[in-house]
C-alpha positions in Angstrom: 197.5 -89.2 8.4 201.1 -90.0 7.4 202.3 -86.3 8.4 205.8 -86.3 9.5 206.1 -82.7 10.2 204.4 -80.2 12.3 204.4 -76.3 12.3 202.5 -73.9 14.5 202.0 -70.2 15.2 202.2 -68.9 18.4 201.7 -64.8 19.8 202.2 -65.4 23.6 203.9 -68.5 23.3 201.2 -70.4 24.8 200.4 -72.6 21.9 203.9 -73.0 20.6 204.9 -74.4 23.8 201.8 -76.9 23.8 202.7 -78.2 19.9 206.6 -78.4 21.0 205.6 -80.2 23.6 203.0 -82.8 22.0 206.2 -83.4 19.1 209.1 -84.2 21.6 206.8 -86.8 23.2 206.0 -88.6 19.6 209.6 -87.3 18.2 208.0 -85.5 15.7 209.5 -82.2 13.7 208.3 -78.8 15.1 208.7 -75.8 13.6 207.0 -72.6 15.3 206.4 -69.7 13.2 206.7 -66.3 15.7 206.3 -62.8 15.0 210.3 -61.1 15.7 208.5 -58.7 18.0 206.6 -61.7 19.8 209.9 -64.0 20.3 211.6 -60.3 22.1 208.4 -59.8 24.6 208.1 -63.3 25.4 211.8 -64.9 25.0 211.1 -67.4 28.4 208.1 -69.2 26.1 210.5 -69.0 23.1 213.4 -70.9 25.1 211.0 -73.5 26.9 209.7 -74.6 23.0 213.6 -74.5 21.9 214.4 -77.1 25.1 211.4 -79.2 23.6 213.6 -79.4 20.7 210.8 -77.1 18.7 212.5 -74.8 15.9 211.5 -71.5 16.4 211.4 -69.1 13.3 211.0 -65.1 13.8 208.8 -63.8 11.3 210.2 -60.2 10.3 207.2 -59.3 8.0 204.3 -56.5 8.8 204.6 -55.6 12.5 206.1 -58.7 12.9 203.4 -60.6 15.7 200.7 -62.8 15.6 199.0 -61.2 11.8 202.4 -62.5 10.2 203.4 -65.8 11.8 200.0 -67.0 10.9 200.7 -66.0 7.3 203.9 -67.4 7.3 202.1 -70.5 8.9 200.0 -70.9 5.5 202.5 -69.9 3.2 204.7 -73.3 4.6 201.9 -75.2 4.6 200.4 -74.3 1.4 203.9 -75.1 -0.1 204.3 -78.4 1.8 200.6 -80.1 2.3 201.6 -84.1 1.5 204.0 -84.2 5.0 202.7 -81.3 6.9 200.0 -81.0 9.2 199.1 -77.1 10.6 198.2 -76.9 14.1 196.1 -74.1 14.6 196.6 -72.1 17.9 193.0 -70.1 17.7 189.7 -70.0 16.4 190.5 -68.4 13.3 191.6 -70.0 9.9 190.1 -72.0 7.4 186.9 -74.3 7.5 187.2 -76.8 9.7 189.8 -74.6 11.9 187.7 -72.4 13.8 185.1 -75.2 14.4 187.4 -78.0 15.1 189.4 -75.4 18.1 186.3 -74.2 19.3 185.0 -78.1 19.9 188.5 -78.9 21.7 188.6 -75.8 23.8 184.7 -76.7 25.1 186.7 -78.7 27.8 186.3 -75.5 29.4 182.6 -74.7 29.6 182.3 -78.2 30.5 184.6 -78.0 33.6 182.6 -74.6 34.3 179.5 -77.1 34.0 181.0 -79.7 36.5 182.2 -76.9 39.0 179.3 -74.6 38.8 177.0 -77.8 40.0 179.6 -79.1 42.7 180.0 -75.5 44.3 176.8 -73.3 43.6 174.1 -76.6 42.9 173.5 -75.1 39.4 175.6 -75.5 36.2 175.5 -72.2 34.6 176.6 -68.8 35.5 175.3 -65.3 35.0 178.0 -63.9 33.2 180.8 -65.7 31.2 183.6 -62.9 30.8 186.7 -63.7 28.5 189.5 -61.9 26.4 189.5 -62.2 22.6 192.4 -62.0 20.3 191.8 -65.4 17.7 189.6 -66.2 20.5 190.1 -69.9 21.5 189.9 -69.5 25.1 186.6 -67.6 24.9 185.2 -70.0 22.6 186.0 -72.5 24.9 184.2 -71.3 27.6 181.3 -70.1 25.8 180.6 -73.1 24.1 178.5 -75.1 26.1 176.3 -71.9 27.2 175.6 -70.1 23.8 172.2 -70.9 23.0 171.0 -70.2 27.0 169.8 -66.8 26.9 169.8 -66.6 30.8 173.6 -66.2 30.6 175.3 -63.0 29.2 178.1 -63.0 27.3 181.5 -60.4 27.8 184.3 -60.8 24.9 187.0 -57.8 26.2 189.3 -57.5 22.8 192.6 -55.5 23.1 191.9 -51.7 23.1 195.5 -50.7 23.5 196.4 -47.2 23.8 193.0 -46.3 22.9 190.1 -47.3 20.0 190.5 -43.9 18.4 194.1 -43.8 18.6 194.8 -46.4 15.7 197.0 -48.3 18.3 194.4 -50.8 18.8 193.8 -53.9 18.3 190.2 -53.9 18.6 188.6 -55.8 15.8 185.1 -56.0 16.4 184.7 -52.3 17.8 186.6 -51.3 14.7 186.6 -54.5 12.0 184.5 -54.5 8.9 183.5 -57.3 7.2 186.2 -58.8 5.6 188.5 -62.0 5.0 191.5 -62.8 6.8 193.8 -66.3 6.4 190.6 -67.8 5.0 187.7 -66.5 7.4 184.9 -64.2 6.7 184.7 -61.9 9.6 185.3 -58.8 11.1 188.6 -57.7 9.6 190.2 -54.0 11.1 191.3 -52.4 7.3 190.9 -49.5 5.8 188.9 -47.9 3.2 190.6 -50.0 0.4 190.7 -53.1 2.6 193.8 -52.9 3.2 194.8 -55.0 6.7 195.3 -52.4 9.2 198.5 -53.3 11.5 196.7 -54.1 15.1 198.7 -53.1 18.4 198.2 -54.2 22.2 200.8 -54.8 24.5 199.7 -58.0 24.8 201.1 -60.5 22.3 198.0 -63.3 22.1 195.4 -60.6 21.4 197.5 -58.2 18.5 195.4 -59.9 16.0 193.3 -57.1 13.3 190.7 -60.2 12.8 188.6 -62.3 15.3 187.6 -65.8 15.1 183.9 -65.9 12.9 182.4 -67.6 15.8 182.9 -64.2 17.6 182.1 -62.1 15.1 178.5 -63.6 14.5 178.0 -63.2 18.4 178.6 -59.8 18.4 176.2 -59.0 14.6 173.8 -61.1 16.8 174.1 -59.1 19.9 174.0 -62.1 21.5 177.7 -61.2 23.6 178.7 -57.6 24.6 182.1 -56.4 23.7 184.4 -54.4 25.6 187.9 -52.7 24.4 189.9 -52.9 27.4 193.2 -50.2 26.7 196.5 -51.6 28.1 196.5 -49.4 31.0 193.3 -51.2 32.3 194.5 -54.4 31.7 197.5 -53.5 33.2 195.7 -52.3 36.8 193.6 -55.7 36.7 196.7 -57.8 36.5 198.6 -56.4 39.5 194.8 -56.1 41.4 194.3 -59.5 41.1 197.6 -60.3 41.5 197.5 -58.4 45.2 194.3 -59.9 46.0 194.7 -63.6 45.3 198.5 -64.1 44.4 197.6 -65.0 40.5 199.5 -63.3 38.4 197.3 -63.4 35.4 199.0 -63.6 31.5 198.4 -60.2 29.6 195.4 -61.7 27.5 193.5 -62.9 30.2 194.6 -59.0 32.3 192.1 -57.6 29.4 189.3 -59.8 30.8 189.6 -58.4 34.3 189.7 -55.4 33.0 186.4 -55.9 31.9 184.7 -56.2 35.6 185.3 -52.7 36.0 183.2 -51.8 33.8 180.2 -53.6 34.2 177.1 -53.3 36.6 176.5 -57.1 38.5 173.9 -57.7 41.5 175.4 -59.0 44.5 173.8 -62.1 44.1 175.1 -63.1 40.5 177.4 -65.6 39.3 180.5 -64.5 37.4 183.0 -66.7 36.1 186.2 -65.4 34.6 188.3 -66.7 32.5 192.2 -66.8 33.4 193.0 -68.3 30.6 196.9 -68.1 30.8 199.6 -67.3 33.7 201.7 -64.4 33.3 205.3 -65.5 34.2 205.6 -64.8 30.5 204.8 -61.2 30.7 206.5 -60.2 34.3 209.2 -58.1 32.3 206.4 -56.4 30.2 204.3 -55.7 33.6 208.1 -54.2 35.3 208.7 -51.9 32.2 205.1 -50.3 31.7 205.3 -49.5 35.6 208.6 -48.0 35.1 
């Protein structure tokens, strides 16, 4: 395409460290737009991008997280389109964006596919359970099942200290209809629709919009929605943690925190998505427990 540089957003640092990582192997300029409140909670992502010879930039605007590196994101790319390409880290966006993630993630639901067959001799579950911030990882593993109505469908968005509280982050409990960096969706805002500053404690999910894929799920009732505060998430990490030795990633904590509060036979199949590992967010897990 004749792009010599690449920029990228990141929240958790997951998808900055993936971009840093595709430009050192083809020597390629990367610049990673972070929210200053993002590059403090998750500084070991921030240094691993900075050895991959990325250049990070803190974004000091709004509450300073995932909301305003994405702007940022545009803003550089708007201003430089004939040598820049934007890598998307969710499904959120523009047109193609949200379609062209949701097609890469599907890696997912097709591994789920694969596995399902080798281990259980069918190739879909009962329930699909995954966190939602942009939602990438749940679009991913959603994608291959979403028109089979014998699977349900459990999004848990970040309900952080509480939905009523207004530190919350959870978009499609909350959102109205709305546009947000180019996507019609479930935006949360207030009565002059005015972007209301999300919270969670976890930096991939602090996002006041949702990818449209997820939003026309939940009009459709086709998935169920949970808001999972940070407390729950929180006790599902170190649960699962205890019981299996995984120390999940924040995001994927929310999910867990989800299986709480849902009702399974004991003969379902229930597949989980971890979709991150949480050596990023050990400091975040010591200080809430302090």
């Amino acid at each position: 395409m004749g792009k010599k540089r690449i920029i990228a957003e990141t929240g958790a640092g997951q998808h900055g460290v993936a971009t840093a990582t595709v430009c050192a192997l083809m020597n390629m300029e990367c610049i990673v737009y972070m929210g200053k409140t993002d590059v403090e909670r998750q500084h070991i992502n921030v240094e691993k991008m900075k050895m991959l010879g990325a250049t990070v930039i803190p974004v000091t605007s709004g509450n300073m997280t995932l909301k305003d590196a994405t702007n940022e994101a545009i803003r550089d790319w708007c201003c430089h389109p004939s040598d820049t390409y934007y890598i998307i880290g969710s499904t959120v966006g523009p047109h193609p964006y949200p379609d062209m993630v949701a097609r890469l993630q599907s890696v997912i639901s097709k591994e789920i596919k694969k596995q399902l067959l080798e281990k259980e001799g069918r190739d879909h579950p009962d329930y699909l359970i995954a966190c939602v911030g942009g939602g990438s990882n749940a679009a991913g593993t959603i994608y291959h099942f979403i028109n089979d109505e014998r699977i349900n469908i459990v999004l848990a968005e970040a309900g952080g200290k509480g939905i009523e509280t207004g530190m919350t982050a959870a978009t499609i409990q909350l959102g109205k209809m709305g546009i947000i960096h180019g996507a019609r969706t479930y935006v949360i805002q207030d009565e002059d629709g005015q972007i209301e500053e999300p919270y969670s404690i976890s930096a991939g999910l602090d996002y006041p919009g949702i990818g449209p894929i997820h939003a026309n799920l939940a009009a459709q009732k086709r998935a169920t929605v949970l808001a999972i505060n940070d407390d729950e998430a929180i006790e599902a990490a170190y649960e699962l943690t205890k019981l299996e030795g995984i120390i999940p990633a924040l995001e994927s904590a929310h999910a867990l925190g989800a299986l709480k509060k849902m009702k399974f036979k004991t003969n379902d199949i229930v597949v989980l998505t971890v979709s991150g590992r949480g050596d990023k967010d050990v400091e975040t897990y010591l200080a809430f427990n302090d």
